[in-house]
N, CA, C and O of each residue as an XYZ file, in Angstrom:
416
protein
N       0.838    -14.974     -0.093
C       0.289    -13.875      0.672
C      -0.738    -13.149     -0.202
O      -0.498    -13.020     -1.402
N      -2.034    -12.596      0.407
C      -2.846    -11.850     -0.241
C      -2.772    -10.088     -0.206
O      -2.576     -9.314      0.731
N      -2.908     -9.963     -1.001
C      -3.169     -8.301     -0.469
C      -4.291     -7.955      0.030
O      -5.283     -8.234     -0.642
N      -4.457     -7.361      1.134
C      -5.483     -6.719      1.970
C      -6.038     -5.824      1.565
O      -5.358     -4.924      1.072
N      -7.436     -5.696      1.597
C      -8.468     -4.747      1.456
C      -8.545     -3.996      2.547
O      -9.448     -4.291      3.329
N      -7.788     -3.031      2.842
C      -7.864     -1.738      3.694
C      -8.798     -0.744      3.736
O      -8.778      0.163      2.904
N      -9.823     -0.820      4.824
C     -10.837     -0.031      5.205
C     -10.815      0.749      6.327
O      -9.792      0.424      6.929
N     -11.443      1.683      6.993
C     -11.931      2.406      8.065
C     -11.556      1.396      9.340
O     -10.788      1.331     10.300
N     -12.862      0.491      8.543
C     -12.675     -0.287     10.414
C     -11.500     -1.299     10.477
O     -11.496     -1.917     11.541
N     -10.261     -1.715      9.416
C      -9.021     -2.611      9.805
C      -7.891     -2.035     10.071
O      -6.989     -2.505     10.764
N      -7.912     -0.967      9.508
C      -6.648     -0.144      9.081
C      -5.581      0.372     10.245
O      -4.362      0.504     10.137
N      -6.370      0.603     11.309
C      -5.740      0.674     12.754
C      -5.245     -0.959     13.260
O      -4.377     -0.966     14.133
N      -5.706     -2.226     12.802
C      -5.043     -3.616     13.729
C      -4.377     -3.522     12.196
O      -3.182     -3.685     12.440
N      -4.472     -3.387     11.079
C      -3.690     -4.039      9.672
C      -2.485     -3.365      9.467
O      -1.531     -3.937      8.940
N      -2.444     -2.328      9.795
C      -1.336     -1.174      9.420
C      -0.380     -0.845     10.382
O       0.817     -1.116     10.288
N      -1.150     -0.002     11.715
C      -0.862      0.547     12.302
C      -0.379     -0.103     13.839
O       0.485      0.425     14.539
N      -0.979     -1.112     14.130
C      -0.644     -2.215     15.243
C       0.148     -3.123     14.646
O       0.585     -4.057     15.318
N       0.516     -2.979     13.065
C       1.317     -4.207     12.553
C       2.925     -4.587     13.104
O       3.829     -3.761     12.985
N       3.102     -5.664     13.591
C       4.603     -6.238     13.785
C       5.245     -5.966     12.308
O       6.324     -5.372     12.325
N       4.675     -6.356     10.932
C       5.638     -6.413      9.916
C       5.440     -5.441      9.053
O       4.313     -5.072      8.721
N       6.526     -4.938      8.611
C       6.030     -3.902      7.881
C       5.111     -3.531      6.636
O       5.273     -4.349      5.731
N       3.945     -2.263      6.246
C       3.148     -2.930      5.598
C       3.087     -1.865      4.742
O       2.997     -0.650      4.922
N       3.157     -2.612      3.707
C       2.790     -1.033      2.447
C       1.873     -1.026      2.072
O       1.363     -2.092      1.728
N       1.361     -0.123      1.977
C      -0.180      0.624      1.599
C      -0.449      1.312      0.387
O      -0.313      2.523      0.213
N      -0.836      0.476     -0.436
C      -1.896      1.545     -1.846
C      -2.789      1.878     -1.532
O      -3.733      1.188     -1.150
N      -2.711      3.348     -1.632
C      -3.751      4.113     -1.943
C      -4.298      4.241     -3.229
O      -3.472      4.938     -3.818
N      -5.303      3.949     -4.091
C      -5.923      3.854     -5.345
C      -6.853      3.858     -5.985
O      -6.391      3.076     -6.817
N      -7.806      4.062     -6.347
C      -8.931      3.695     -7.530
C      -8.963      2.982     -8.481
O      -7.975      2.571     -9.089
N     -10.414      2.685     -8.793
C     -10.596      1.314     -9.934
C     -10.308      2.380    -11.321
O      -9.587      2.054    -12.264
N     -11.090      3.804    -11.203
C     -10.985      4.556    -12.418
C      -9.113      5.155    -12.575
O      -9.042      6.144    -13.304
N      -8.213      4.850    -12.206
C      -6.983      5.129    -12.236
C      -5.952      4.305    -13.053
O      -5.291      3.446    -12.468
N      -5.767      4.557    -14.538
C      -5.146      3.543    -15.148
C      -3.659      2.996    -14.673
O      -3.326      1.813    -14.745
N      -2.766      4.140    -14.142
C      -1.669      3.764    -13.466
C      -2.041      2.582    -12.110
O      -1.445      1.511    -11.998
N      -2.953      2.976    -11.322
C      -3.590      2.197    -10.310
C      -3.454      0.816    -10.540
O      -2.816      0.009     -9.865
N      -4.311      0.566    -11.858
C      -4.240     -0.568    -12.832
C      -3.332     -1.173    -13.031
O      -3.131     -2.328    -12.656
N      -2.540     -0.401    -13.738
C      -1.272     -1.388    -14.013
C       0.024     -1.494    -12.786
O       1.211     -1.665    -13.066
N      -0.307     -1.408    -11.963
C       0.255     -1.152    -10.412
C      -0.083     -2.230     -9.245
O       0.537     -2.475     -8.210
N      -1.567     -2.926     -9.894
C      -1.795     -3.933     -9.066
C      -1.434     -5.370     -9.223
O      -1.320     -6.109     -8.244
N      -1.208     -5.871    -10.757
C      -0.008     -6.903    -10.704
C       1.315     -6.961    -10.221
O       1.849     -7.939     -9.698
N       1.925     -5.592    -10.477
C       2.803     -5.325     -9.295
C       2.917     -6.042     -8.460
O       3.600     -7.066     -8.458
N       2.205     -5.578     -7.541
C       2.122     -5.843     -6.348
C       1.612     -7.053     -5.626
O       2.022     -7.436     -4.530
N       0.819     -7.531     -6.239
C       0.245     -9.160     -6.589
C       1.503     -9.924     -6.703
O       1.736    -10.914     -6.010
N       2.387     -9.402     -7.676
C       3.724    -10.878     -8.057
C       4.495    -10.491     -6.585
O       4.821    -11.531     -6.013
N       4.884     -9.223     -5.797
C       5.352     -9.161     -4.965
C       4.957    -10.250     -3.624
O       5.805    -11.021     -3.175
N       3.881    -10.192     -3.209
C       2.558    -10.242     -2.304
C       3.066    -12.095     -2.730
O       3.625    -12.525     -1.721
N       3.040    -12.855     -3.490
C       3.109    -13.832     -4.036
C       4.261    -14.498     -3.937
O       4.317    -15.616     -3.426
N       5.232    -13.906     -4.392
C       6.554    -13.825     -3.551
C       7.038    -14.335     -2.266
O       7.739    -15.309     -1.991
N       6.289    -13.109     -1.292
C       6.269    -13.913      0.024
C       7.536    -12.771      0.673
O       8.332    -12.173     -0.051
N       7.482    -12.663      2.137
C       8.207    -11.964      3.211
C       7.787    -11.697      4.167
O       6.623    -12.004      4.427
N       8.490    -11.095      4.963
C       7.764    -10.183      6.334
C       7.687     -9.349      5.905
O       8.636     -8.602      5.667
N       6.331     -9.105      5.588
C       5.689     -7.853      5.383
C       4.297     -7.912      4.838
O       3.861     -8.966      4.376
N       3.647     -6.911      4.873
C       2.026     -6.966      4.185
C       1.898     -6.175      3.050
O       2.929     -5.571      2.755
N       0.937     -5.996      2.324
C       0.433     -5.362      1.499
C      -1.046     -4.915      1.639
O      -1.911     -5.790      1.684
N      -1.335     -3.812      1.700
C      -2.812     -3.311      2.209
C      -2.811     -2.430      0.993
O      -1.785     -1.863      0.617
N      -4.179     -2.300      0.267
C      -4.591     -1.919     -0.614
C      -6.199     -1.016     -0.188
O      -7.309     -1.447      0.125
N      -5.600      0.527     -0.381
C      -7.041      1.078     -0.111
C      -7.433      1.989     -1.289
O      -6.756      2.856     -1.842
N      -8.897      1.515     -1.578
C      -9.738      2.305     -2.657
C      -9.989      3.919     -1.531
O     -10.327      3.973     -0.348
N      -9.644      5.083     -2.538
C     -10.135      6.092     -1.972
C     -10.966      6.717     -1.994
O     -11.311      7.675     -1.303
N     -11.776      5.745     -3.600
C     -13.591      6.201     -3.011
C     -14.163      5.681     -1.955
O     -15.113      6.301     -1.476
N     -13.712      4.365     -1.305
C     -14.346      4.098     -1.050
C     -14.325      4.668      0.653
O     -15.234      4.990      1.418
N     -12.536      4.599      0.827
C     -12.248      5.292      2.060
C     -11.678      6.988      1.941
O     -10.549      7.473      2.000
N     -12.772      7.469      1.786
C     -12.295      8.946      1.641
C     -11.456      9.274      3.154
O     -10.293      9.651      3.296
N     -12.240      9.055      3.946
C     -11.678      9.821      5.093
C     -10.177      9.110      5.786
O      -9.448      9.873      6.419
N      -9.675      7.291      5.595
C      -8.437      7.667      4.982
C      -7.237      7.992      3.861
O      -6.038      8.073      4.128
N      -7.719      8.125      2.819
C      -7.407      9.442      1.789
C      -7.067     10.599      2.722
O      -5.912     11.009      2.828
N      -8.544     11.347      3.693
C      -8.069     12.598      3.985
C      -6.778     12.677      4.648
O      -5.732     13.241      4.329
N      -7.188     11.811      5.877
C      -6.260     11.728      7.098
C      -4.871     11.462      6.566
O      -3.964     12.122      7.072
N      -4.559     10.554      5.578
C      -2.432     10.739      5.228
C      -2.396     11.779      3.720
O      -1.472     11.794      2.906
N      -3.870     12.723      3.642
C      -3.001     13.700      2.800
C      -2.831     13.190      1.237
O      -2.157     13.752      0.374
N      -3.565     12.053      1.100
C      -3.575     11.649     -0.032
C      -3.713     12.623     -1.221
O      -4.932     12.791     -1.244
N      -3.371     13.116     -1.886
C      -3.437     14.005     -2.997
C      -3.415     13.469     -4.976
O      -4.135     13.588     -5.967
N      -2.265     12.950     -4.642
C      -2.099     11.927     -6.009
C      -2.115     10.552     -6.015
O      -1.826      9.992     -4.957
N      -2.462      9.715     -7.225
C      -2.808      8.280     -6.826
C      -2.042      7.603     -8.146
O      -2.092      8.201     -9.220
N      -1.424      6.498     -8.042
C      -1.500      5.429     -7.006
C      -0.182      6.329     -6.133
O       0.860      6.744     -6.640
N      -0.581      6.444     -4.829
C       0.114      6.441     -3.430
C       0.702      5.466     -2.763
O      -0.074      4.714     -2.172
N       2.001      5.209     -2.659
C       2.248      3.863     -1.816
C       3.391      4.334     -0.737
O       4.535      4.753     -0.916
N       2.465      4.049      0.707
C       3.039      4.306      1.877
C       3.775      3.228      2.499
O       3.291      2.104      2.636
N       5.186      3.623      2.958
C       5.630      2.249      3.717
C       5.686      2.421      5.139
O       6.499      3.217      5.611
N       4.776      1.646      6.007
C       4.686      1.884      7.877
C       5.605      1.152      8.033
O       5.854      0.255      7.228
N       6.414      1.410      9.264
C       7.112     -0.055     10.016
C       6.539      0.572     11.587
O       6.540      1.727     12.012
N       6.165     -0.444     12.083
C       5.538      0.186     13.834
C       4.650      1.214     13.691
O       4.581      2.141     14.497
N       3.855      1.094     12.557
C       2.873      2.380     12.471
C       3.189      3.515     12.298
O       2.341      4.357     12.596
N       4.104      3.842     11.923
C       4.836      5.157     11.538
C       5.060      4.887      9.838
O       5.419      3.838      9.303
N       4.736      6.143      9.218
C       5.201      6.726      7.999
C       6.930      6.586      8.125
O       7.690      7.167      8.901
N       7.301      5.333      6.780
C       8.931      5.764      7.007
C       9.223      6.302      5.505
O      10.308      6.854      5.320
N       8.185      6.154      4.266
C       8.738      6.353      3.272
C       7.674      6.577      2.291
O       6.956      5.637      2.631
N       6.930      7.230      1.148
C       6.164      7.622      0.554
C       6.536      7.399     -1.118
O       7.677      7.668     -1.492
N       5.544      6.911     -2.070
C       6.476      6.984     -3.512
C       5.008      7.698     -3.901
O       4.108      7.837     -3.072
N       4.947      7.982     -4.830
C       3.868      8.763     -5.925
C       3.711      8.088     -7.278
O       4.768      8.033     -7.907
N       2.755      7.612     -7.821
C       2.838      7.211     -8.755
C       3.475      5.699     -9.708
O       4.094      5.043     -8.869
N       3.508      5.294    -10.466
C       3.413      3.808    -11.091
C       5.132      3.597    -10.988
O       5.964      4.125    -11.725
N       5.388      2.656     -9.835
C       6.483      2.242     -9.606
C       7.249      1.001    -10.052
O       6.450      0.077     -9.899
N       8.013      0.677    -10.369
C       8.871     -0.595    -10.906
C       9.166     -1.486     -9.684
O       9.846     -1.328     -8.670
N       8.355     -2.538    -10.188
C       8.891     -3.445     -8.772
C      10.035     -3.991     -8.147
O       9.973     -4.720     -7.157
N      11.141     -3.627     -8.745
C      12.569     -3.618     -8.248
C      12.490     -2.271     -6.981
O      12.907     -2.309     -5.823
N      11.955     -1.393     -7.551
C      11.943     -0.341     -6.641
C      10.878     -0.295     -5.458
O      11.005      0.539     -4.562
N       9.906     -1.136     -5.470
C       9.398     -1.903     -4.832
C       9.853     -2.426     -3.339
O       9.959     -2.052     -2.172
N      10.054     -3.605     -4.243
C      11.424     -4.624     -3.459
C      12.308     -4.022     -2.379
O      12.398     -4.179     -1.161
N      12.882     -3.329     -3.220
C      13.541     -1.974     -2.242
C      12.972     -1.157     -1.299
O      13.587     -0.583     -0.400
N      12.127     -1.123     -1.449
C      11.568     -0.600     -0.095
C      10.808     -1.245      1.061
O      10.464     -0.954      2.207
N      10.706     -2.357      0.125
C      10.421     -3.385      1.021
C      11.320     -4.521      1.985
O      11.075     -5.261      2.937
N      12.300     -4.239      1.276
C      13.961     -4.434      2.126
C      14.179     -6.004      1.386
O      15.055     -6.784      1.760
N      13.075     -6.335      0.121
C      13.034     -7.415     -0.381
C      13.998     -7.583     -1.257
O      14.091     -6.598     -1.990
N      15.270     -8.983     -1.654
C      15.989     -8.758     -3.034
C      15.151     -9.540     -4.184
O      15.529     -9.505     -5.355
């Protein structure tokens, strides 16, 4: 599985119309936690499940940054049916990950 480049114009069929559930980084290239956050998520993504991984730069998408309130980065949102079910802040351990991804 790849991780998705989450923009303006996908983010409503990638996320939000999604059947599987999809977690979302919010991040920057200038963000060293960001950084070390995206192999993460890569060995996850690689792995394999029902589920996605969408990855959004917030320079590049400010306005969704604005819209979920983005404040601190790396941000990782978990949708199921397009709904917000769970929020983490900051450089996470991929066991804890996993876990929220309902992955063992």
């Amino acid at each position: 599985m790849i991780i998705i480049n989450g923009t303006n114009d996908n983010f409503q069929k990638e996320v939000l119309e999604s059947e599987l559930p999809v977690l979302v980084d919010f991040n920057a290239t200038w963000c060293p936690p960001c950084q070390a956050l995206h192999p993460i998520l890569e060995e996850i993504a690689n792995e394999g499940g029902d589920f996605k991984i969408v990855a959004v730069d917030i320079d590049d998408e400010e306005e969704l940054a604005e819209k979920f309130n983005i404040s601190s980065i790396p941000c990782l949102i978990l949708f199921n049916d397009g709904v917000e079910v769970d929020r983490k802040i900051g450089l996470q351990p991929k066991k804890r990950l996993q876990k929220m991804l309902g992955v063992k």
